[in-house]
Kinemage of the C-alpha trace (Angstrom):
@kinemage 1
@onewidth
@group {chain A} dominant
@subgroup {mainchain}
@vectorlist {calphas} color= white
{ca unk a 1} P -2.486 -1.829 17.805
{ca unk a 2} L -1.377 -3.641 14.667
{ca unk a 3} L -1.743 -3.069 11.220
{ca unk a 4} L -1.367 -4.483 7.629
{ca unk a 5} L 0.145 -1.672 5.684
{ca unk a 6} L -0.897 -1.909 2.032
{ca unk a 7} L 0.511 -0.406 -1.446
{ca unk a 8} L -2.211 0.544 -3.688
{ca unk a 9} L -1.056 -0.217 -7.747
{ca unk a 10} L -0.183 -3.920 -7.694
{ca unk a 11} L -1.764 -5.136 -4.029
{ca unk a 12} L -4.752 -3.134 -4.290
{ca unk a 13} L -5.617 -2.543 -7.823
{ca unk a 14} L -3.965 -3.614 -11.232
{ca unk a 15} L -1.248 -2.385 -12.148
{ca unk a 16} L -1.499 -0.727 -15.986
{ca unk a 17} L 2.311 -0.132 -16.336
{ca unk a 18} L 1.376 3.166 -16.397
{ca unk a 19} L -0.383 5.983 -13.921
{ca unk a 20} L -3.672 4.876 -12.951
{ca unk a 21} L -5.598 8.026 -11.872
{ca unk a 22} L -8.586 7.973 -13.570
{ca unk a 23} L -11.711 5.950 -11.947
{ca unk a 24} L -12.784 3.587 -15.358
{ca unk a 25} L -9.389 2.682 -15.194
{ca unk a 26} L -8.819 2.158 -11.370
{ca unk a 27} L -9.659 -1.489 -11.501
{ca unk a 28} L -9.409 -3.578 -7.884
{ca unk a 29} L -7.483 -7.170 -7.786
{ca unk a 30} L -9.896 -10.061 -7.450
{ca unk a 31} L -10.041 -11.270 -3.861
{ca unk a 32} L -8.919 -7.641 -2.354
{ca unk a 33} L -12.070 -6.524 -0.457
{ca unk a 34} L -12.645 -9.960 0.849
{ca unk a 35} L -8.807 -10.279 1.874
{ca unk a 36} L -9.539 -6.461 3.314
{ca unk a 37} L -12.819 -7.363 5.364
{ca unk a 38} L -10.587 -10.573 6.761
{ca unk a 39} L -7.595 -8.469 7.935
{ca unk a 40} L -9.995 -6.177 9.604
{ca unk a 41} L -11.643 -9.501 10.948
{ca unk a 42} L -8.292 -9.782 12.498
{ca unk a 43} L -8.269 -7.032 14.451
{ca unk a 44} L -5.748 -4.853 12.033
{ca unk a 45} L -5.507 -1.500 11.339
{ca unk a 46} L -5.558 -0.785 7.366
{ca unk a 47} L -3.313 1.641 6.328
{ca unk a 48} L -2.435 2.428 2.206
{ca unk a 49} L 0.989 4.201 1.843
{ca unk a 50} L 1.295 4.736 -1.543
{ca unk a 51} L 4.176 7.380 -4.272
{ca unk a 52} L 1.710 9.413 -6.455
{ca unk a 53} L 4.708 11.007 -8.097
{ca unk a 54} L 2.270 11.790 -11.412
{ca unk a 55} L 0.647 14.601 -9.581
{ca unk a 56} L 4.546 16.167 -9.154
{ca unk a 57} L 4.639 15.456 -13.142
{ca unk a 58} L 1.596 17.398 -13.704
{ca unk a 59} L 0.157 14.127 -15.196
{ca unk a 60} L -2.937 14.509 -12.859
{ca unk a 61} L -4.162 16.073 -10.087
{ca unk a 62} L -4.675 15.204 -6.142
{ca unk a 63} L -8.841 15.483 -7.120
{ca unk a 64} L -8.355 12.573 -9.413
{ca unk a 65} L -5.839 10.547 -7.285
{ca unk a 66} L -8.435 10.890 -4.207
{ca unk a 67} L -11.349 10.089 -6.388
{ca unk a 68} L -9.856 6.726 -7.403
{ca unk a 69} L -9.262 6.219 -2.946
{ca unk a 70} L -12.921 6.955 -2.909
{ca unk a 71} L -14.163 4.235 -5.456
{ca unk a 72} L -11.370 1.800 -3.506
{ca unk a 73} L -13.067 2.688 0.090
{ca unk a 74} L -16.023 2.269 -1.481
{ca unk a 75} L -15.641 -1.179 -2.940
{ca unk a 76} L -13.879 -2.006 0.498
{ca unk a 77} L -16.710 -0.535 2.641
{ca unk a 78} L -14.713 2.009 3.908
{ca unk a 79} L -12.557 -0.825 6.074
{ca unk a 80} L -9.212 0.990 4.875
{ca unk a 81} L -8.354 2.842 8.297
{ca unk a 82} L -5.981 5.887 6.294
{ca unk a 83} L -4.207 6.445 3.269
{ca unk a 84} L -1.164 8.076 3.143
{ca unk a 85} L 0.477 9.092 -0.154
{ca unk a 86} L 3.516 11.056 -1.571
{ca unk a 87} L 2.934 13.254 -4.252
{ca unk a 88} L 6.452 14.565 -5.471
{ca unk a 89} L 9.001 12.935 -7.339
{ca unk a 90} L 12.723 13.256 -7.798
{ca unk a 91} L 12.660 14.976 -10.634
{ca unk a 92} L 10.440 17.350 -8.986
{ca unk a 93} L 11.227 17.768 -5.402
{ca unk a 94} L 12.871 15.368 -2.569
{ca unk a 95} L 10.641 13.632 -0.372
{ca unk a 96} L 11.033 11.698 3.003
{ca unk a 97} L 7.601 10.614 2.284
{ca unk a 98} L 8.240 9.151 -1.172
{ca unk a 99} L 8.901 5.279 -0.538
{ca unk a 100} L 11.768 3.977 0.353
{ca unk a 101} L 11.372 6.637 2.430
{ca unk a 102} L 9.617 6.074 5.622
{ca unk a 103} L 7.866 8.788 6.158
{ca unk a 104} L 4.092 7.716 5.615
{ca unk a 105} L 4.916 4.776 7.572
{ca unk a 106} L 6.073 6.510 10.763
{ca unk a 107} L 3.438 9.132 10.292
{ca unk a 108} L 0.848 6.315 10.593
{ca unk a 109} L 2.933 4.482 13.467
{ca unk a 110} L 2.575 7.705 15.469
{ca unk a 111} L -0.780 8.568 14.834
{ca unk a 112} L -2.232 4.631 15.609
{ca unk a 113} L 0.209 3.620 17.974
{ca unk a 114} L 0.822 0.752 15.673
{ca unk a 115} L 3.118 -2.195 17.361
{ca unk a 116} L 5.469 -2.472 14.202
{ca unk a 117} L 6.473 -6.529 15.775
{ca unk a 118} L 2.913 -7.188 14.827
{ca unk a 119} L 2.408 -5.732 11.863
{ca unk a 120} L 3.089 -6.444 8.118
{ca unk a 121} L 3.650 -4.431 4.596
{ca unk a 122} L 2.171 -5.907 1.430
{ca unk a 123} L 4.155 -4.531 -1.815
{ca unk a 124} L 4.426 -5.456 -5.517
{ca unk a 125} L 8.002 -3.822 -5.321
{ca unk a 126} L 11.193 -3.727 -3.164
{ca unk a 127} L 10.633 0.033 -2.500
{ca unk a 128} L 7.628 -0.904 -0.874
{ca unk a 129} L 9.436 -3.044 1.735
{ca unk a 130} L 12.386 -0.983 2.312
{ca unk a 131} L 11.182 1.330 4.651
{ca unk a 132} L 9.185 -1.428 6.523
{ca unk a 133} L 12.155 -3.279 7.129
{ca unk a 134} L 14.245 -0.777 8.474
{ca unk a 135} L 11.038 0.333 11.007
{ca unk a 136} L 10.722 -3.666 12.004
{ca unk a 137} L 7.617 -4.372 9.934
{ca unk a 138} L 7.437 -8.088 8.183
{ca unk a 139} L 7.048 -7.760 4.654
{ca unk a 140} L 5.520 -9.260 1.570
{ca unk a 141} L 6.435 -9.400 -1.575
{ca unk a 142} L 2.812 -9.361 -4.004
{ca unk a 143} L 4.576 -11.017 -6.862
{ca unk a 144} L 4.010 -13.854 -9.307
{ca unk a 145} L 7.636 -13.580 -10.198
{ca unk a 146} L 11.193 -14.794 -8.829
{ca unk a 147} L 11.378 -14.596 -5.577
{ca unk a 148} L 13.226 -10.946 -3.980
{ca unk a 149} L 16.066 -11.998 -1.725
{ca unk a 150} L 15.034 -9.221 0.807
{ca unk a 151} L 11.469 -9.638 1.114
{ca unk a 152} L 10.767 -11.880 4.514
{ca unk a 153} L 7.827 -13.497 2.384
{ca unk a 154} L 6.735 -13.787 -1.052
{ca unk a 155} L 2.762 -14.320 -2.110
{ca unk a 156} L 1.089 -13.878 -5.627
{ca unk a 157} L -1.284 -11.653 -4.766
{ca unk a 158} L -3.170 -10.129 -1.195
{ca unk a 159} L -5.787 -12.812 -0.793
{ca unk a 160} L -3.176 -15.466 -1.105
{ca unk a 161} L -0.963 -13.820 1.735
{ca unk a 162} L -3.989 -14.378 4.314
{ca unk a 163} L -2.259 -17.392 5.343
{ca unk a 164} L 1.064 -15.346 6.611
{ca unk a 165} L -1.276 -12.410 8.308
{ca unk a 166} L -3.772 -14.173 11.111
């Protein structure tokens, strides 16, 4: 099986600078659920992995985080396949969840039998694509900005990366 691994703030909604946890504010990219409904088309697994370290903070809670990944499955017809997320922070607790660890990712690996050759990882930053890597994963960089040196691809956003994921 393969699979497109996605980050949520930046591939899969906007992201706020800030923590986006509350559903008016949880606001999808244009071109996400069609990009979603083609990778599925494809014969992909998708799989969010996503740091929710403002739960660790106290800043909100995991009823708020999952109602936002309810309005997202929604919106994407309930394609998305799992979402994994890590809820503590380093000021908090350690994590081999928390991106860059890898965690989520091998959790998901296990638990799909996901061929890692075949599959990719879509993230807005290099912590996203870390842990990929390392497991064999190709990776994209969802950026509009100077290109990452470490990133095997770079794309402005997750429609525009359909090209790279057929």
């Amino acid at each position: 099986m393969k699979a497109v691994f996605l980050d949520r703030d930046g591939v899969i909604n906007r992201e706020r600078g800030e923590y986006t946890y509350l559903t008016q504010d949880f606001e999808l990219i244009e071109g996400v659920v069609e990009s979603i409904d083609k990778i599925k088309g494809y014969g992909y697994k998708v799989i969010v992995i996503t740091n929710q370290a403002g739960i660790a903070k106290g800043i909100y809670s995991v009823e708020q985080m999952k109602a936002c990944h309810d309005k997202m499955q929604e919106a994407c017809s309930h394609q998305i396949d799992a979402i994994y997320f890590a809820p503590l922070h380093p000021s908090v607790s350690e994590s081999l969840a928390r991106k860059p660890g890898s965690l989520m990712f091998e959790r998901a690996i296990a638990k799909f039998a996901i061929n890692v050759a075949q599959s990719w990882m879509a993230g807005d930053k290099m912590r996203d694509l870390i842990p990929a890597k390392a497991l064999g994963i190709s990776t994209i960089l969802v950026s509009e900005e100077g290109k990452e040196a470490d990133a095997d691809h770079q794309r402005k956003s997750l429609f525009h990366s359909l090209d790279l994921i057929r």
